[in-house]
N, C-alpha and C positions, 0 to 999 in steps of 0.2 A: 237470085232473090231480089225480092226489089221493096227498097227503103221511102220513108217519109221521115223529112224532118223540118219540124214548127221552127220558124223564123220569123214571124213577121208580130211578134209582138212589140208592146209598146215602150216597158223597161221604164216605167217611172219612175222607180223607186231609185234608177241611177242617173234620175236626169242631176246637170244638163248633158254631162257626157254621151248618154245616147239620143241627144237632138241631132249632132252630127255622125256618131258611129253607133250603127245600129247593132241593138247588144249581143250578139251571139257573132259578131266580128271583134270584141273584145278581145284581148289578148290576157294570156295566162303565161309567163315566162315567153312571152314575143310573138305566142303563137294563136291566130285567132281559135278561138274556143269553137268555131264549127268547123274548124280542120280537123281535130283532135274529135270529134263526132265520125264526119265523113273516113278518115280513117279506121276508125271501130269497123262501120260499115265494112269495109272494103276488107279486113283481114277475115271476116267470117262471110264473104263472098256475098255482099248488096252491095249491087257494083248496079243496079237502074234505081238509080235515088232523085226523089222530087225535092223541090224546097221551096216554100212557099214563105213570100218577100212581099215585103207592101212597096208598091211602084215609087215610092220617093225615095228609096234606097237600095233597087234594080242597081244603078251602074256603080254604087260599092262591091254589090256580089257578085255583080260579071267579071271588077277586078280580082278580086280578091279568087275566082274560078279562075281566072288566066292564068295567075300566079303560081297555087297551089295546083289546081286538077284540072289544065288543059286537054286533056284526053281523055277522060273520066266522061261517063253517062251521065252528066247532071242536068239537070230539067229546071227552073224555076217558073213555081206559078204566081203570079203577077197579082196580089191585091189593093184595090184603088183605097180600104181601108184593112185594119183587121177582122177578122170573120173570127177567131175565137181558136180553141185547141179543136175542135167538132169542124166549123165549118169547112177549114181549107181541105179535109181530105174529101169531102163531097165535090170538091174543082176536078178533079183529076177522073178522066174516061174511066167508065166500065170495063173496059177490054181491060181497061190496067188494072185497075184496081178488081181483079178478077179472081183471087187467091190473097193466103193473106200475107200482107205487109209488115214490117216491121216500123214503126213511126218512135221519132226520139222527139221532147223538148230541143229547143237550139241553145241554152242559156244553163248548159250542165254539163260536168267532165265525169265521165264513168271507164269501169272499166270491168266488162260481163263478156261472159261468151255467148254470142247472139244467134251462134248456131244451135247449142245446146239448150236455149231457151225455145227456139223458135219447134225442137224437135219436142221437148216436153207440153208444149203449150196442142199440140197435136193429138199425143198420145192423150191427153185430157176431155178432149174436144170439146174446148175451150172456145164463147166467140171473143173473148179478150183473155190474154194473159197480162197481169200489169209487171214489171219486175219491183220488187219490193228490195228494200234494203232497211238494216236496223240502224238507226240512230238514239242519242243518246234526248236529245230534244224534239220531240218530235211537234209540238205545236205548232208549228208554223209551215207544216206540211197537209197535205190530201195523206190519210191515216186508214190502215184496214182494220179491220177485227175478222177475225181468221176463225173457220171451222177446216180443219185438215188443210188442202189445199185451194181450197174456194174463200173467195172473200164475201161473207154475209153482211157487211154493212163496208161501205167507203164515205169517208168522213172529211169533208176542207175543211184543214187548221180549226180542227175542235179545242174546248179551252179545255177538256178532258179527256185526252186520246185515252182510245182502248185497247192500244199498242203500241210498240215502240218502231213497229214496221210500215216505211214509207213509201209514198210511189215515188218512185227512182225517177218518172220520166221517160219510160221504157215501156214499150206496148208491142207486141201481136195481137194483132186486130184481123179477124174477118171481114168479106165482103158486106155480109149482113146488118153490119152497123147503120147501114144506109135508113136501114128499118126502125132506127129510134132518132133522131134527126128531128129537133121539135118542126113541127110542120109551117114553113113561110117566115122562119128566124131568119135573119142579119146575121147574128152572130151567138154562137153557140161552143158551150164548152165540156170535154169531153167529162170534165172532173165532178162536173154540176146535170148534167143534159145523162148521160150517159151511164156514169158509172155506179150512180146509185141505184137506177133501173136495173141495170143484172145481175148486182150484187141482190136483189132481191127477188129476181128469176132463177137466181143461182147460177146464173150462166158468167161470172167474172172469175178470173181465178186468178192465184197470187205465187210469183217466182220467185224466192229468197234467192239472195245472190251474195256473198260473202266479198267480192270485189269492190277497188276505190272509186267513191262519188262523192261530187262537190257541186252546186251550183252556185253563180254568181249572180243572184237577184238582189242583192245589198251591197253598197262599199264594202261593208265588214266582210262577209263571206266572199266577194271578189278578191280582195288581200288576203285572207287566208287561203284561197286557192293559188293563188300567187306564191307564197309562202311555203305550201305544202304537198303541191302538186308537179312532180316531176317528168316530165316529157320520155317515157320511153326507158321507163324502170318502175 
């Protein structure tokens, strides 16, 4: 199977630490948080995984590959800026990107079964499945509002969610998506560009997952993932 995973954002919200360590090499109990990705990957068998890196922090990730997955199928695609959660999987060949992918954020610790999602997101016939998970705040999240298993409306950090159920950061995506791609964008994202378009085709559909997720897009929720997130229990 074969994976996508966003890395090349900008991480402002934890500068200055990510002017030199680009945030999804951050560490959560010592361990970069796109290791703990990458391995997800690899136990439910996406072992051809892309990762797409903005070129001023290429020779972080090629260390950081040496160290952890020297022998591993990693790819990285090379952005001279960001292009968005949308743009960078339009980098990647046709041949590849020919069936569908499984695409994670880089700057979040989960833990789902990626086979099990990937096979329900089929049975649906699905051209996205999002994984969804319930939190207890959800405003400060991309937010569904649910008819059975389809998502009818996708909402960025509304000030009145219409649910408690968030995007995890967790995607089965079809090849198709190519087809909504604002036409001559720079930079484009999938949360804005994408997902409210088939939420209102009715073509999005939504995976509750009852397993642990944390992301570190703030000091506070970086320390709490720190704090509460154990490597391998």
């Amino acid at each position: 199977m074969k994976g996508f995973i966003l890395a090349a954002g900008e991480g402002t919200r934890l500068r200055p630490v990510v002017l030199e360590i680009p945030k999804p090499l951050l560490t959560v109990n010592r361990i970069p948080v796109l290791t703990y990705l990458v391995e997800l990957y690899l136990k439910y068998g996406i072992d051809d995984i892309k990762i797409n890196v903005q070129k001023k922090h290429l020779e972080d990730f090629r260390r950081w590959r040496v160290l952890y997955f020297p022998r591993e199928r990693i790819e990285f695609i090379i952005e001279e800026k960001p292009s968005g959660t949308f743009g960078p999987l339009l980098k990647v060949s046709r041949a590849w990107f020919s069936e569908p992918i499984v695409v994670s954020n880089g700057d979040e610790l989960k833990e789902l079964n990626l086979k099990k999602m990937v096979d329900w997101h089929r049975r649906q016939g699905a051209l996205v499945t999002i994984g969804l998970v319930r939190v207890a705040d959800p405003q400060a999240y991309g937010v569904a509002r649910m008819n059975g298993d389809k998502i009818v409306e996708f909402i960025e950090k509304p000030e009145i969610p219409p649910s408690n159920y968030i995007n995890s950061g967790t995607y089965v995506m079809e090849p198709g998506v190519g087809g909504y791609f604002p036409p001559r964008a720079k930079y484009s994202m999938v949360e804005l560009d994408l997902f409210p378009r088939l939420a209102q085709e009715e073509r999005l559909y939504g995976y509750k997952f009852r397993g642990k997720w944390r992301d570190i897009g703030t000091f506070e929720r970086w320390e709490e993932a720190i704090k509460k997130w154990h490597h391998g229990k």
